[in-house]
DRENTIMI-737101 format. One record per residue (C-alpha): residue number from 1; residue in three letters; chain; x, z, y. Coordinates in steps of 0.1 Angstrom, whole numbers, m for minus. Last residue first. Layout:
 mipa marlo guba     x     z     y
  NUM   ALA    A     X     Z     Y
...
***
This chain:
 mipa marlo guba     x     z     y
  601   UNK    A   754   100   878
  600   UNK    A   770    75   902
  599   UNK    A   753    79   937
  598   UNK    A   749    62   965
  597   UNK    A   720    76   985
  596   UNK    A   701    63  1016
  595   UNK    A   683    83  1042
  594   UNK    A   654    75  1069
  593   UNK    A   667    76  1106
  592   UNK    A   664    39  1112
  591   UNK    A   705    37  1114
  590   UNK    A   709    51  1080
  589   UNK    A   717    89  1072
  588   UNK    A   738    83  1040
  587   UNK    A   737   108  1014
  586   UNK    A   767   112   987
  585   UNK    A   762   117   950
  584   UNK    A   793   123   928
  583   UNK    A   815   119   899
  582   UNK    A   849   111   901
  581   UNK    A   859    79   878
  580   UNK    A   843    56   902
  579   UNK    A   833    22   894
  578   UNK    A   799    34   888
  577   UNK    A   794    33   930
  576   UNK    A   812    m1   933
  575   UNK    A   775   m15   932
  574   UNK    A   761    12   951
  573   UNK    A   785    11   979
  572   UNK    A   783   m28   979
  571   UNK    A   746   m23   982
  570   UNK    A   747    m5  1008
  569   UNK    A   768   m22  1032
  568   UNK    A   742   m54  1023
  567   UNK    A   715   m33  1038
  566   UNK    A   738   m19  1066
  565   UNK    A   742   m54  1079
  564   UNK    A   708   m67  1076
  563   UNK    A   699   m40  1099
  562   UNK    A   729   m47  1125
  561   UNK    A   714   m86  1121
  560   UNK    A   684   m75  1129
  559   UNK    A   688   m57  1162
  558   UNK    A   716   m82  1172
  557   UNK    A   697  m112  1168
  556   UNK    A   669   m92  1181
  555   UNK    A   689   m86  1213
  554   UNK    A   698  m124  1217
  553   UNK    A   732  m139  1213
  552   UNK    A   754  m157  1236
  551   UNK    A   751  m139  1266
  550   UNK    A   793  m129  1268
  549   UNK    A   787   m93  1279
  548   UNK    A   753   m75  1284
  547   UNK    A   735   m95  1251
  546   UNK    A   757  m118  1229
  545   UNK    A   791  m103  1221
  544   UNK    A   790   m75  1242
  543   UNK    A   757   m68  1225
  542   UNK    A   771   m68  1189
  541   UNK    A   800   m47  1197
  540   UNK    A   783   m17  1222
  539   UNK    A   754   m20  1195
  538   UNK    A   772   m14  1169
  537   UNK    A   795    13  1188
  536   UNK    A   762    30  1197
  535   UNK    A   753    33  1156
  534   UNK    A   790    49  1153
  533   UNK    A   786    75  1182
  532   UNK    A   753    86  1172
  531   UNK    A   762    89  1135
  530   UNK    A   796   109  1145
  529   UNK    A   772   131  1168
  528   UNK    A   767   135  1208
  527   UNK    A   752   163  1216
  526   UNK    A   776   184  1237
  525   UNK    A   781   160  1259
  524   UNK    A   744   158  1270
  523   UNK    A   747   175  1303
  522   UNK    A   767   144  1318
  521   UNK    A   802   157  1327
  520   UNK    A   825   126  1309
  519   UNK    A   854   136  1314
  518   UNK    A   881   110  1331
  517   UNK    A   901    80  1312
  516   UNK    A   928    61  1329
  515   UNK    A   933    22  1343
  514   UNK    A   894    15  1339
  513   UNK    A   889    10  1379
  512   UNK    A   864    35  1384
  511   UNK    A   878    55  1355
  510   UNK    A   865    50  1319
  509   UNK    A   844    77  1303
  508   UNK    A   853   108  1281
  507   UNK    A   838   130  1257
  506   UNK    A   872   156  1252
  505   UNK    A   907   152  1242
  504   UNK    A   935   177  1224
  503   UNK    A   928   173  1190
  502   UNK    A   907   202  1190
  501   UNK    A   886   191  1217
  500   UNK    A   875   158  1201
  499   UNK    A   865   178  1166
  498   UNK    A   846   200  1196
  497   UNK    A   830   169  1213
  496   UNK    A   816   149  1181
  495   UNK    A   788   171  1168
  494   UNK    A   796   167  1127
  493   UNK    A   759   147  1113
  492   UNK    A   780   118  1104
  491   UNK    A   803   136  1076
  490   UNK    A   832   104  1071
  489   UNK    A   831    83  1037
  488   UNK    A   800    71  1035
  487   UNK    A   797    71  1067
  486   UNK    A   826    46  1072
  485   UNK    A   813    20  1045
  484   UNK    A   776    24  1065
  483   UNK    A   797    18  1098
  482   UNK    A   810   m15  1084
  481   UNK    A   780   m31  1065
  480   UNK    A   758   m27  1099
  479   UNK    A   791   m39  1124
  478   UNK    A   797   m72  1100
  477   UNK    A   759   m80  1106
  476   UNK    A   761   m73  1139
  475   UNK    A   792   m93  1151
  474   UNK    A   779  m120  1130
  473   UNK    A   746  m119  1149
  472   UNK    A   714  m131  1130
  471   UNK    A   703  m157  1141
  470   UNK    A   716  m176  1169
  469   UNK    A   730  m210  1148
  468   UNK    A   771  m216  1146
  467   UNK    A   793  m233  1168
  466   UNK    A   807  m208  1190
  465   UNK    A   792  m200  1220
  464   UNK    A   802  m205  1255
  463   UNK    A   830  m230  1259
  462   UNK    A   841  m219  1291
  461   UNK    A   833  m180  1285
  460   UNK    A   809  m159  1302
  459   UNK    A   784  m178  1302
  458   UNK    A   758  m184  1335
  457   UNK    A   719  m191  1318
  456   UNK    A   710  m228  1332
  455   UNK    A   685  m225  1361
  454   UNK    A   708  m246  1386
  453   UNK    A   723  m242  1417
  452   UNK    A   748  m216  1406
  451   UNK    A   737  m184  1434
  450   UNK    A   702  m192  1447
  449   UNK    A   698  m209  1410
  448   UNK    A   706  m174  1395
  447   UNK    A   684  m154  1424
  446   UNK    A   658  m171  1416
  445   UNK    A   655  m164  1379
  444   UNK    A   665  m132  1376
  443   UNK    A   628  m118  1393
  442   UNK    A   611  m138  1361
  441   UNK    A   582  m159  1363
  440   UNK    A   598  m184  1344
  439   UNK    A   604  m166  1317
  438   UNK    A   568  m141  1314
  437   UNK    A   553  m179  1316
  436   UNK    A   562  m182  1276
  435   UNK    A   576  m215  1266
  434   UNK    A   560  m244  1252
  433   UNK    A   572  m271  1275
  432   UNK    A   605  m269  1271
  431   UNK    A   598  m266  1234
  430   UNK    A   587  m306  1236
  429   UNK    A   618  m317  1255
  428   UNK    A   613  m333  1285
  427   UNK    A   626  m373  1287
  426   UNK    A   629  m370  1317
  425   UNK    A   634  m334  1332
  424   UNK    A   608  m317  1354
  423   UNK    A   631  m293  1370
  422   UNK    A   616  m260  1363
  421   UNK    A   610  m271  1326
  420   UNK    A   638  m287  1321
  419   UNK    A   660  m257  1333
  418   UNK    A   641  m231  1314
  417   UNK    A   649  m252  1283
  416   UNK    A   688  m256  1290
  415   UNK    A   682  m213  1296
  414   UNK    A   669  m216  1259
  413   UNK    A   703  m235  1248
  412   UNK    A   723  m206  1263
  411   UNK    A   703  m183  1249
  410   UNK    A   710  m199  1212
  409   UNK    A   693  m212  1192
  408   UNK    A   675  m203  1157
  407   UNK    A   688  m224  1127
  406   UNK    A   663  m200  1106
  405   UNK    A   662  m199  1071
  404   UNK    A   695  m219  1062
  403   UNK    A   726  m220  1086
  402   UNK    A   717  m184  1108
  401   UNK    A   705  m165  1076
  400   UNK    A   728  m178  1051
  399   UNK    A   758  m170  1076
  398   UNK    A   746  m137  1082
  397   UNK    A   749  m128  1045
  396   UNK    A   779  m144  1042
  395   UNK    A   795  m126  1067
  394   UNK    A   783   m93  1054
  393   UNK    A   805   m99  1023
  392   UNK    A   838  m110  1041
  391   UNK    A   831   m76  1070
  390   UNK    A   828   m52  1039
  389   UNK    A   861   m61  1023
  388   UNK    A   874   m51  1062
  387   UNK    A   858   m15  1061
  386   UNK    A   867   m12  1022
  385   UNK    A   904   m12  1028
  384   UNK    A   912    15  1050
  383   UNK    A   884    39  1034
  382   UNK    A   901    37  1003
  381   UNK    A   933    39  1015
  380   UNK    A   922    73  1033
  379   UNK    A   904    89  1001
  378   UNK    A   875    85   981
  377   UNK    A   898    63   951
  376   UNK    A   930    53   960
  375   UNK    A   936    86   980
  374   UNK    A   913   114   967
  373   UNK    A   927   152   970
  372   UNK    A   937   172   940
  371   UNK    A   944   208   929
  370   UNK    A   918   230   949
  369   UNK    A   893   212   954
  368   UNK    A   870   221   980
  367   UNK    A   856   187   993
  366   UNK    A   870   162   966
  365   UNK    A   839   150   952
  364   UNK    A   830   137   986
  363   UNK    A   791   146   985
  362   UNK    A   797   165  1021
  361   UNK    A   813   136  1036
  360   UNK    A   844   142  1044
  359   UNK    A   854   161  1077
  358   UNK    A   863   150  1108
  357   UNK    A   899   156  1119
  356   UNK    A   900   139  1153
  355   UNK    A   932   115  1140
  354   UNK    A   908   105  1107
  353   UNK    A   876    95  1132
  352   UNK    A   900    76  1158
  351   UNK    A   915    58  1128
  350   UNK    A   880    52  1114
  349   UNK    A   872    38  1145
  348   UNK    A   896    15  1147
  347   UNK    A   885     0  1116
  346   UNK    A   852    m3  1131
  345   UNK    A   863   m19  1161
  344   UNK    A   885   m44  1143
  343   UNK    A   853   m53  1115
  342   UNK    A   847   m89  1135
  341   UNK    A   886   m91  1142
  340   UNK    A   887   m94  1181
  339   UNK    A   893  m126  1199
  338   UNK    A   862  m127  1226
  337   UNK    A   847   m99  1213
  336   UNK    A   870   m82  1235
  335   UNK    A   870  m104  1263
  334   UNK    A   832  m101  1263
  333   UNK    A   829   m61  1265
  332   UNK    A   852   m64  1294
  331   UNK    A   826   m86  1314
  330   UNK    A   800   m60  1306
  329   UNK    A   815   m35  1322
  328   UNK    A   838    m7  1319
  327   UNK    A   864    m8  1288
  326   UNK    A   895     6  1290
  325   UNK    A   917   m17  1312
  324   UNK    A   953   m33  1311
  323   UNK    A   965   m49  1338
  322   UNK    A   979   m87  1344
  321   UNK    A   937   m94  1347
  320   UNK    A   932  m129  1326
  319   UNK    A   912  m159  1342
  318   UNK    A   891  m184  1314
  317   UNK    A   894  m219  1318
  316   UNK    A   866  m241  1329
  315   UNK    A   865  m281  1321
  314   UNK    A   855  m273  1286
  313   UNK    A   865  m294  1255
  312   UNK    A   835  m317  1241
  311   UNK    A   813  m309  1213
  310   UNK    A   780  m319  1226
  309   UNK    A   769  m290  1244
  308   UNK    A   799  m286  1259
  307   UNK    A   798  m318  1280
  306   UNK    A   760  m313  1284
  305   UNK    A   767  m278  1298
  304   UNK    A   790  m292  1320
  303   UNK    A   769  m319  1337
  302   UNK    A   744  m292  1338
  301   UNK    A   761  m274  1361
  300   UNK    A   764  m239  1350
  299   UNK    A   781  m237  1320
  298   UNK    A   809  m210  1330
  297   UNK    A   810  m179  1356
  296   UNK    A   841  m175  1367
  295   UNK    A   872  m151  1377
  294   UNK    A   893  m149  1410
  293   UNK    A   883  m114  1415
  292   UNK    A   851  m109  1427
  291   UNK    A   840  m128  1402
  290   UNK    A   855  m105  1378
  289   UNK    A   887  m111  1362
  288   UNK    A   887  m109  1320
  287   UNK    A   901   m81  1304
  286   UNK    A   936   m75  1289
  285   UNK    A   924   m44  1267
  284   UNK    A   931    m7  1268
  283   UNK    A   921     9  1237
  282   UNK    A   956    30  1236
  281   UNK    A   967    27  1202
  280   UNK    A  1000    46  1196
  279   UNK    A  1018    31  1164
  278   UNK    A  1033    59  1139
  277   UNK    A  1004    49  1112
  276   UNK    A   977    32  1136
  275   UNK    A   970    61  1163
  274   UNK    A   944    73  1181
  273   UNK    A   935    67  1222
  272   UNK    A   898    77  1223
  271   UNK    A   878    46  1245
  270   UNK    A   857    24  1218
  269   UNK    A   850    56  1190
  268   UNK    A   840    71  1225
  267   UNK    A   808    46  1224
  266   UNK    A   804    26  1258
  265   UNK    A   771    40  1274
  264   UNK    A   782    74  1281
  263   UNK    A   759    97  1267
  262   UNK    A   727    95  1247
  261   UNK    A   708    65  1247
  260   UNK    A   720    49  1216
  259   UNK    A   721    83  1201
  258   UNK    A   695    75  1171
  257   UNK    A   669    96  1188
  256   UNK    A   641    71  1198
  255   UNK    A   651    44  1165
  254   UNK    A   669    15  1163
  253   UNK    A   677    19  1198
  252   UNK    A   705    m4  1216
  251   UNK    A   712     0  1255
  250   UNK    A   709   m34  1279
  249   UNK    A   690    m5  1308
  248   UNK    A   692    28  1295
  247   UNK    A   705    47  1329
  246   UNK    A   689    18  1350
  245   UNK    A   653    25  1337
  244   UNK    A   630     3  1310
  243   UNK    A   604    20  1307
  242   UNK    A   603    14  1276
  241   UNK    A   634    11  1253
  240   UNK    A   637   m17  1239
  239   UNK    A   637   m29  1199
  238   UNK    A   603   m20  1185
  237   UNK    A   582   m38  1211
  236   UNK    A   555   m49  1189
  235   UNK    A   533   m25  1208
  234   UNK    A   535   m43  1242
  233   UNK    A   550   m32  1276
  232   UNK    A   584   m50  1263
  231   UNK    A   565   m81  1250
  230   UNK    A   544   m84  1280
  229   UNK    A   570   m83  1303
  228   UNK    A   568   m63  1338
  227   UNK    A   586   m34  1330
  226   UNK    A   618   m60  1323
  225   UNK    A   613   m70  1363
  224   UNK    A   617   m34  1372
  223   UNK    A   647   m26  1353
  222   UNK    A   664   m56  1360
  221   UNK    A   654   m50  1402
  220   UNK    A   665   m13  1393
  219   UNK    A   702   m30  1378
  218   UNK    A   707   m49  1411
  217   UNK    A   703   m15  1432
  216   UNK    A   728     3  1417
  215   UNK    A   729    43  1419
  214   UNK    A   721    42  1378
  213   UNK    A   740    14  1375
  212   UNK    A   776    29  1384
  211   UNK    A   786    43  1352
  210   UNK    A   782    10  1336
  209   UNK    A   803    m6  1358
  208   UNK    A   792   m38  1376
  207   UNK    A   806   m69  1366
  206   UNK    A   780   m82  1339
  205   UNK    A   748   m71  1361
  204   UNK    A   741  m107  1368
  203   UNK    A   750  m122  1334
  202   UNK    A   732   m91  1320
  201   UNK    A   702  m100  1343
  200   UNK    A   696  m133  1328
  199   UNK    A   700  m123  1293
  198   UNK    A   671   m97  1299
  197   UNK    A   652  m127  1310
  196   UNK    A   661  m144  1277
  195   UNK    A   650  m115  1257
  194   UNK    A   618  m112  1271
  193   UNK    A   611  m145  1265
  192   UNK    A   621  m145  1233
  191   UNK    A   599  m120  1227
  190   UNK    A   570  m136  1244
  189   UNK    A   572  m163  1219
  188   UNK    A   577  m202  1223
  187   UNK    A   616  m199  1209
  186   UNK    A   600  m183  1175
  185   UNK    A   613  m151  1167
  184   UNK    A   636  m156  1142
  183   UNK    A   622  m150  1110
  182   UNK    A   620  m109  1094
  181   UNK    A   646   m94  1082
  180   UNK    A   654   m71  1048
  179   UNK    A   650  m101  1023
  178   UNK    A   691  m100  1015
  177   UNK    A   686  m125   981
  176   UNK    A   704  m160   992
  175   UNK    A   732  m135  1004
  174   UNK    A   738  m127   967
  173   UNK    A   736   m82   968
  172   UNK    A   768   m63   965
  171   UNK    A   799   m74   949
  170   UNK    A   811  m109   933
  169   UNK    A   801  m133   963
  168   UNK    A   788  m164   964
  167   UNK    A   791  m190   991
  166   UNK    A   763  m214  1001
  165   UNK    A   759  m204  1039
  164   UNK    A   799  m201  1041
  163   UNK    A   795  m240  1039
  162   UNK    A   781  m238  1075
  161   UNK    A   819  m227  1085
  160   UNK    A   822  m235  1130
  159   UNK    A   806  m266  1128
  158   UNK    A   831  m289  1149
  157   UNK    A   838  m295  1185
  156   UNK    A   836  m259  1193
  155   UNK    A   874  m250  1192
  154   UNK    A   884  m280  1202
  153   UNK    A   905  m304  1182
  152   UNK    A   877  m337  1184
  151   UNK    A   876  m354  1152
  150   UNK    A   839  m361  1159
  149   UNK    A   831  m355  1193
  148   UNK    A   787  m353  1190
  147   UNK    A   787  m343  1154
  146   UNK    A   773  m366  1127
  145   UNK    A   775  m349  1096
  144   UNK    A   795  m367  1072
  143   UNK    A   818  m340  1061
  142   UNK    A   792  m319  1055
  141   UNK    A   779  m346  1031
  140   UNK    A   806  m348  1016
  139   UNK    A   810  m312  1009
  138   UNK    A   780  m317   989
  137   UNK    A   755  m286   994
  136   UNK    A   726  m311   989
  135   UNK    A   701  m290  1017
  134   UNK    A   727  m275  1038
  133   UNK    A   739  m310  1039
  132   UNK    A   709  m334  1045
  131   UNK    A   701  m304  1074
  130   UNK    A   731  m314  1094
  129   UNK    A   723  m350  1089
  128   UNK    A   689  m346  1100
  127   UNK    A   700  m330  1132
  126   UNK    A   725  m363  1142
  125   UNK    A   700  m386  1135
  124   UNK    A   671  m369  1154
  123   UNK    A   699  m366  1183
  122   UNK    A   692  m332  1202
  121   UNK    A   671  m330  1229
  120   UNK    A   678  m300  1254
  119   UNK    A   692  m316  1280
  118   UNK    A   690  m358  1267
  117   UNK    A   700  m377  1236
  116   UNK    A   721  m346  1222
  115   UNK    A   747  m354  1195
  114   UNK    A   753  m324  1174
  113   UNK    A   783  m294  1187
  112   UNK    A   753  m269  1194
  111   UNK    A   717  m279  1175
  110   UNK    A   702  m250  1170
  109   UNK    A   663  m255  1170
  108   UNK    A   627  m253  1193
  107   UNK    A   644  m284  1206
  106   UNK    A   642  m304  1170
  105   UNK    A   622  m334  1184
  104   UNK    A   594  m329  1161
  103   UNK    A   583  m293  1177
  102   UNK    A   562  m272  1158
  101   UNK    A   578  m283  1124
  100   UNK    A   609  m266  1131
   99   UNK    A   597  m242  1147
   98   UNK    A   577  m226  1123
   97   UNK    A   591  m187  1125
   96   UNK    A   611  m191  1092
   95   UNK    A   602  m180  1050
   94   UNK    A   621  m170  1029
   93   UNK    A   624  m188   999
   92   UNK    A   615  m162   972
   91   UNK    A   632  m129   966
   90   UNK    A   651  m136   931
   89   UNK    A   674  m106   922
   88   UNK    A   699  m103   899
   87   UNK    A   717   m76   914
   86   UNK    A   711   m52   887
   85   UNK    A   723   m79   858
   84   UNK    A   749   m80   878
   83   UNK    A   762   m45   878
   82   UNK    A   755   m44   842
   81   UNK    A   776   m71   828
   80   UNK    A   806   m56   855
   79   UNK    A   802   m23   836
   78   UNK    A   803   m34   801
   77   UNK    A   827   m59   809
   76   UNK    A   851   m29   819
   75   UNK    A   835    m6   795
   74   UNK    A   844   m29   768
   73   UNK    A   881   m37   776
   72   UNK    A   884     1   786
   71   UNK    A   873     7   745
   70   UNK    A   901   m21   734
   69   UNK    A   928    m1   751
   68   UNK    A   923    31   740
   67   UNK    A   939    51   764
   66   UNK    A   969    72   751
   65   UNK    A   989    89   779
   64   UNK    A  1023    85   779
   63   UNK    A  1021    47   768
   62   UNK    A  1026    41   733
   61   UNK    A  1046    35   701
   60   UNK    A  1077    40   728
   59   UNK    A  1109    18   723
   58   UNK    A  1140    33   708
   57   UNK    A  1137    25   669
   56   UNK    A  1139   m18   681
   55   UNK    A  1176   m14   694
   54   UNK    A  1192    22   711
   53   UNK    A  1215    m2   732
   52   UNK    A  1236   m32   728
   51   UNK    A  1209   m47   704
   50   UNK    A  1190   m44   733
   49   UNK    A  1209   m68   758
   48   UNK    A  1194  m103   747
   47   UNK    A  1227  m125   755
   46   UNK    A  1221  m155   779
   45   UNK    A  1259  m163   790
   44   UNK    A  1248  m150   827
   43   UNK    A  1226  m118   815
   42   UNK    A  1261  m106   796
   41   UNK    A  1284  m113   822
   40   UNK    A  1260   m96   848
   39   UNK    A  1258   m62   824
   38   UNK    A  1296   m62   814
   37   UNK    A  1301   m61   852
   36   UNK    A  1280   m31   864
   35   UNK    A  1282   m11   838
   34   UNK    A  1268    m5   803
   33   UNK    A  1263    31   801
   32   UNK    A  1257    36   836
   31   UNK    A  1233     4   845
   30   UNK    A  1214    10   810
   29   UNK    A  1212    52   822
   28   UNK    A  1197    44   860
   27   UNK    A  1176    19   845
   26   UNK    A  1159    41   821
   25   UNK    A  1156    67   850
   24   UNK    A  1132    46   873
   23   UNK    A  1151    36   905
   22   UNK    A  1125    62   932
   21   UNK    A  1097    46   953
   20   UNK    A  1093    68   984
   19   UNK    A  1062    92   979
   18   UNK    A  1027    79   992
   17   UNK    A  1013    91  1023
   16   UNK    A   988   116  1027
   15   UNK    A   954   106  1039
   14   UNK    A   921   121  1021
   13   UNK    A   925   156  1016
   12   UNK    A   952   163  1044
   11   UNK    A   929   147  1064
   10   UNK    A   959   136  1091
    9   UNK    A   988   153  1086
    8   UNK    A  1016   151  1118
    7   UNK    A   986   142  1142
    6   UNK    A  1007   135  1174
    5   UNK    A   990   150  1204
    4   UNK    A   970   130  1225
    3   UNK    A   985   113  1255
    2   UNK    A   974   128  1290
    1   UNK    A   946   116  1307
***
């Protein structure tokens, strides 16, 4: 594919650039009438200039524009006073799914980086010391938490930020007060079964091309297995889409309709070369190698699973391609969330959106003017900065969630389970024993020990996942917040492919071999949408990240954690709402379909 054209003015009504800074004429005239010299000698021996000049009669009485200081000063406090006086809001102690009590040996739990006393059997000492300090909130006592390699300089030998649990925030809703998910679902469930199973088939699958798994015969034996779960073929099965085929196999779908399942399955606002400033952005990545190309599978002996488990560095080290890819696989979706910036896909994104020329959102105040255009305020810069401000706030969020309700565990620690269990460990851990048959009756699970020897879940990096609880996904939670701040600015109902086609491109996919971009010629090009496309690229982030790519986070940890996302997105937006000078009303169409309205009149 060609380069896109330069985009010499992008949204002229939201994105022009500032003028070049000019000397202010005051001190154009004092360096002139004074000069150069006289001016330094005088600053050097200390003499107050303005006697030298017009004195005490030439200053102003006031600024240009008379403001009234004292009455901003009031509706300043007037307007903060209010805004949290709205957000105080007291939800209860939220409830979690009863693990915690169900098993006494803490291996329903998180406990990644803690001392383990066997596979799946964390330290009682070492897991009551982590909860002492989420309970106290004494930095002391975090820094007495009894980790399995303390003082060790990996990247997962320490807590990875459990004190961002406890942090306040000064815009949108407290994180202690974000009620809009349910508990975790318990590790005994036959959700979580489902979910692990699915895990198992995405580290399978997680070299083959997207594009390729409707002809592949891998992804129908997923398909086919996942049909056979009792959670998916059940009526609390709001998160997957059933049947289960190989075209919509590891897909997202808040709701039938959302465009999750429309399309290519990698979002374009992930492939469309744009532009930061004057800096071409390609969206080509330096992957990870396939298997079948020098690269590895990780945490598969349980020798090394223990190792990492319990804070130690990895033996494994990750292999790099020396080209450049678009994204193709699930493998590719890990090395980008590997090291990205949690809100870097969304703030790409908006670039992609402003290159294409999409239009405002209709309730911009600015649509139609015909004198001003917002910058600052409802324009470009606004945009710009908001998407990353809303990644801080939904971080905390999460980070309540994962640290304090729920401490739910990660896949990789449910595949330690599965491994007990089929193995007959000594000593066994209690939730080993309480897991749902649908797991270990699972297609997958054969062909993973046929292939590593063991019935641990295959990573896709050496140290796995980070250390930090399951539930929800940060990924997630910073991808809700961030693609309700860019609808709020951008007009999601706009069909994608003619604002493409204008600027030169079109609905494309990655090439067999992600080095170029071809057209995409499925017979739903035309219907893609800027919502569609957005809520997709959530779900492309947040399961690369833990389902289809790097298997370190379940779906619903991804589900949920999108919806608590938006939630907290919104409430930012409303709270900054009165900050606004221009009036206006703006609709939001959320990721469940319904509609959500910031508005400051």
């Amino acid at each position: 594919m060609e380069d896109p054209p330069v985009i010499l003015e992008i949204l002229p009504s939201t994105m022009e650039r500032e003028p070049h800074p000019v000397s202010l004429p005051n001190r154009r005239k004092f360096m002139g009438t004074m000069g150069g010299a006289a001016a330094a000698a005088a600053l050097t021996a200390g003499i107050p200039l303005e006697p030298l000049f017009e004195g005490k009669h030439g200053q102003a009485e006031a600024s240009v524009v008379p403001y009234g200081s004292s009455g901003r000063t009031h509706e300043a406090w007037e307007y903060r006073d209010s805004t949290a006086d709205a957000e105080k809001i007291d939800v209860g102690e939220l409830p979690d799914n009863g693990d915690q009590e169900r098993f006494t040996d803490f291996s329903g739990n998180w406990s990644k980086t803690l001392k383990h006393d066997a596979l799946g059997i964390p330290n009682s000492a070492s897991w009551l010391s982590l909860v002492h300090a989420l309970k106290t909130g004494q930095f002391s006592d975090f820094e007495n938490i009894l980790v399995g390699n303390p003082g060790g300089t990996n990247f997962t030998a320490s807590l990875n930020g459990p004190q961002g649990a406890l942090a306040f925030d000064l815009e949108g809703r407290d994180s202690h007060a974000t009620n809009f998910i349910p508990p975790a679902p318990s590790v005994a469930s036959a959700q979580t079964a489902a979910e692990q199973v699915e895990h198992y088939w995405g580290a399978l699958l997680r070299d083959v091309n997207f594009t390729d798994y409707p002809t592949s015969s891998l992804a129908a034996q997923a398909a086919a297995d996942m049909n056979r779960l009792s959670f998916v073929r059940s009526h609390d099965n709001n998160e997957l889409p059933y049947p289960v085929t190989p075209q919509n196999l590891f897909r997202g779908q808040f709701y039938p309709g959302d465009g999750n399942l429309q399309g290519p399955y990698i979002s374009q606002l992930l492939l469309q070369p744009t532009f930061f400033g004057p800096q071409p952005l390609t969206q080509q990545l330096q992957r990870f190698l396939s298997i079948s190309e020098g690269g590895s599978d990780y945490l598969t002996s349980v020798s090394e699973f223990q190792n990492v488990q319990n804070g130690f560095p990895p033996t494994g080290v990750l292999h790099f391609d020396p080209k450049y890819r678009f994204i193709r696989m699930g493998r590719d979706l890990a090395a980008y969330t590997h090291v990205d910036e949690l809100h870097q896909a969304y703030f790409v994104a908006f670039l992609v959106l402003a290159g294409i020329g999409t239009p405002l959102n209709p309730g911009n105040p600015y649509n139609g003017s015909r004198t001003e255009h917002g910058f600052g305020t409802l324009g470009g810069p606004d945009a710009a900065g908001t998407i990353p401000e809303m990644a801080t706030r939904a971080l905390k969020a999460s980070w309540f969630h994962k640290w304090i309700v729920n401490l739910r565990m990660r896949p990789e620690e449910y595949g330690a389970l599965v491994q007990a269990n089929l193995t007959h460990t000594h000593p066994f851990p209690q939730a080993a024993g309480a897991l749902n048959h649908d797991v270990l009756n699972s297609a997958a699970l054969p062909i993973v020990y046929s292939k590593y020897g063991t019935y641990l879940l295959p990573q896709a990096f050496p140290e796995a996942s980070p250390g930090h609880p399951c539930y929800p996904a940060g990924h997630g939670t910073v991808g809700g917040a961030c693609i309700t701040a860019i609808k709020f600015f951008f007009d999601g109902s706009q069909k994608i492919r003619p604002l493409l086609q204008a600027a030169g491109s079109d609905v494309v996919v990655p090439s067999a071999d992600g080095r170029s971009l071809v057209p995409y010629t499925g017979a739903d090009r035309d219907q893609l949408t800027i919502n569609g496309e957005l809520s997709k690229l959530a779900s492309n982030i947040t399961f690369g990240h833990g389902l289809v790519g790097a298997s370190i986070h379940f779906r619903s940890s991804s589900i949920q954690a999108v919806v608590l996302g938006e939630q907290l997105g919104l409430s930012v937006l409303q709270d900054r709402a009165k900050s606004y000078n221009e009036p206006f009303t703006i609709h939001i169409k959320k990721i469940d379909g319904t509609t959500a309205t910031i508005s400051n009149q």
